[in-house]
C-alpha positions, 0 to 999 in steps of 0.5 A, a space after each residue: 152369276 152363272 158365268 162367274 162359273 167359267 169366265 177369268 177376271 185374269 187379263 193375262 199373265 207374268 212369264 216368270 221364267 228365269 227372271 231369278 237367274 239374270 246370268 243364265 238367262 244371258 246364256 241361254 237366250 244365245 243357246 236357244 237361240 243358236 238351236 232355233 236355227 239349227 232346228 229351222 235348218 235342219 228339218 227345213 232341209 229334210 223337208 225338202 229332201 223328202 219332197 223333191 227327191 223321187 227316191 225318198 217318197 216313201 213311207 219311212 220319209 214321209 213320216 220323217 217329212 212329218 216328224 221335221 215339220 212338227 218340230 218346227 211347228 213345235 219349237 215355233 209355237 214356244 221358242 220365240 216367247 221364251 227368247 222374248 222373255 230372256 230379254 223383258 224381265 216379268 213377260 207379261 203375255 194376253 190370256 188369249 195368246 197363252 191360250 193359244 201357246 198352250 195349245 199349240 204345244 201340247 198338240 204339237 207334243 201329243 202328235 209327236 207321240 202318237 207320230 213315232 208310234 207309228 214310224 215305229 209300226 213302220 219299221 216293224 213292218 219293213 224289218 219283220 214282214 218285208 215281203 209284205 211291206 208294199 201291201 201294208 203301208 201302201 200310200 192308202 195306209 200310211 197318209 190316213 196314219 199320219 193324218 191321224 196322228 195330227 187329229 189325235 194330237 190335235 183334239 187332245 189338246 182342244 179338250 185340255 186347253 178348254 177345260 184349262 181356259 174355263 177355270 177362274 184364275 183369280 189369285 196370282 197370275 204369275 206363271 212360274 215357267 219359261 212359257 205359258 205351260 198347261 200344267 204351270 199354268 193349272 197350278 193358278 187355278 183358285 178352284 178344283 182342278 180334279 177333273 183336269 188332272 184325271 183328264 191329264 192323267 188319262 192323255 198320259 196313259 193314251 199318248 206316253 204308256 200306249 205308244 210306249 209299250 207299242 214301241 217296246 214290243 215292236 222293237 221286241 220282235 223287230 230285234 228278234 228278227 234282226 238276230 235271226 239274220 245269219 249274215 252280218 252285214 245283213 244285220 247291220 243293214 237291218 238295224 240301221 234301217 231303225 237305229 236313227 228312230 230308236 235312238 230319238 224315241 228313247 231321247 224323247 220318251 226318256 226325257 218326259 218320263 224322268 220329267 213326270 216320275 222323278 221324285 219332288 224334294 222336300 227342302 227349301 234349297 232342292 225345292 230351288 233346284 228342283 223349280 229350275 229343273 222344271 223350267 230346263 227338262 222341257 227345253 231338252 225335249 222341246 228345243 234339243 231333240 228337235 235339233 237332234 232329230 234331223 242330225 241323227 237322221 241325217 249321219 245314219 242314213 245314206 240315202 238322206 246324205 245323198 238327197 242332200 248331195 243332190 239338192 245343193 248343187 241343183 240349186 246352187 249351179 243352175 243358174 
């Protein structure tokens, strides 16, 4: 009897997904997909760049290095189930491969965090105390900082997944979104779910409120800096090096906080609307802003441009 506690008679679960909508469903199977690639391209070849070229092994990069890999981990570990789904109607997935997928995800999206908080130390580091640099983020600091940023992500997600696999879901095994997402899948749960919300609430407010308010106030005294710099074309320099960071932070953490503040519609009709909202902002952050990620890199940042330049004929004309 005591294992009834824990245990889920639920063999598996039913993607919903946007079985509602057949014609959308057509479309964004060939955007999704199409973004799939890019992003598998893009970062791919960032990736390459910040490992092969001797000019890019530095701290910036290898965080980049990092933030490319984790965006093909974290498209990978949802895109294919959700692109399987548009083409079989009512997914049916195993309650362990959800398991598996809600793990995944949520590590992934946790260490993204945690990940650009520290790039954002980075450039905080290089624009405000340049002198200091070398000494701050030498290889003994910046490897154990991305280290780290993988491990808090990754027992974040440990503890929500196995707090959410041990709840008894013995009503409707239907998830009503595009993959197997730990809050829709909360939402089955035929017990109290308070614990898993205060837990939810408090990985909130360590991987969204902290590295946010770490972010904006490095940004505060890096802009502070940048306008202290009596030459143009030194503040120019100077905010280019952080330009392409900032504008993925404020995509990312734009998109997540307009997610879990907006405000919930009451009628039938905004509650439709509002359904099929849920199941698209996730696609923004999860899909489009990791496509974005190595094209804003890239077309800000010369010396990526240039590593690129480099790659291509070494690969393409030595033989």
């Amino acid at each position: 009897m005591e294992k009834a506690n824990w245990s889920s008679p639920v063999a598996g679960f039913i993607i919903l997904g946007l079985s509602a909508y057949p014609r959308l469903e057509k479309i964004f199977f060939v955007l999704i997909l199409l973004m799939y690639l890019v992003i598998l391209l893009g970062n791919g070849v960032l990736i390459l760049v910040t490992i092969l070229d001797s000019r890019l092994h530095t701290p910036m990069y290898f965080f980049l290095g990092n933030l490319s890999f984790l965006d093909i981990c974290y498209t990978t570990s949802s895109v294919p189930l959700i692109l399987d789904g548009f083409l079989t109607p009512r997914k049916t997935i195993s309650f362990s491969a959800c398991a598996v997928q809600m793990f995944l995800s949520f590590a992934m999206g946790a260490t993204e965090c945690v990940l650009l908080g520290m790039m954002a130390f980075d450039r905080y580091v290089a624009i405000c105390n340049p002198l200091r640099y070398p000494v701050v983020m030498s290889k003994a600091a910046y490897v154990p900082m991305a280290v780290s940023s993988w491990a808090l992500g990754g027992t974040a997600s440990v503890v929500h997944t196995s707090l959410t696999i041990q709840l008894p879901f013995c009503g409707d095994n239907v998830v009503n979104h595009l993959a197997c997402e730990l809050l829709a899948v909360l939402k089955l749960a035929c017990t109290d779910i308070s614990i898993n919300v205060i837990s939810m609430g408090v990985t909130n407010v360590i991987f969204l409120g902290v590295p946010v308010l770490f972010i904006s106030v490095s940004y505060v005294f890096i802009i502070a800096t940048i306008l202290r710099i009596p030459s143009a074309d030194g503040r120019k320099k100077a905010f280019s090096t952080c330009s392409a960071h900032f504008t993925v932070v404020v995509i990312f953490y734009g998109t997540l906080l307009f997610m879990y503040t907006k405000p919930k519609s009451k009628d039938a009709l905004g509650a439709d609307k509002e359904d099929l909202l849920d199941k698209l902002i996730p696609l923004f952050y999860g899909v489009v802003t990791p496509m974005l990620n190595p094209i804003i890199y890239s077309l800000r940042n010369k010396d990526v441009k240039a590593a690129v330049r480099n790659l291509v004929p070494q690969k393409c004309f030595t033989h």
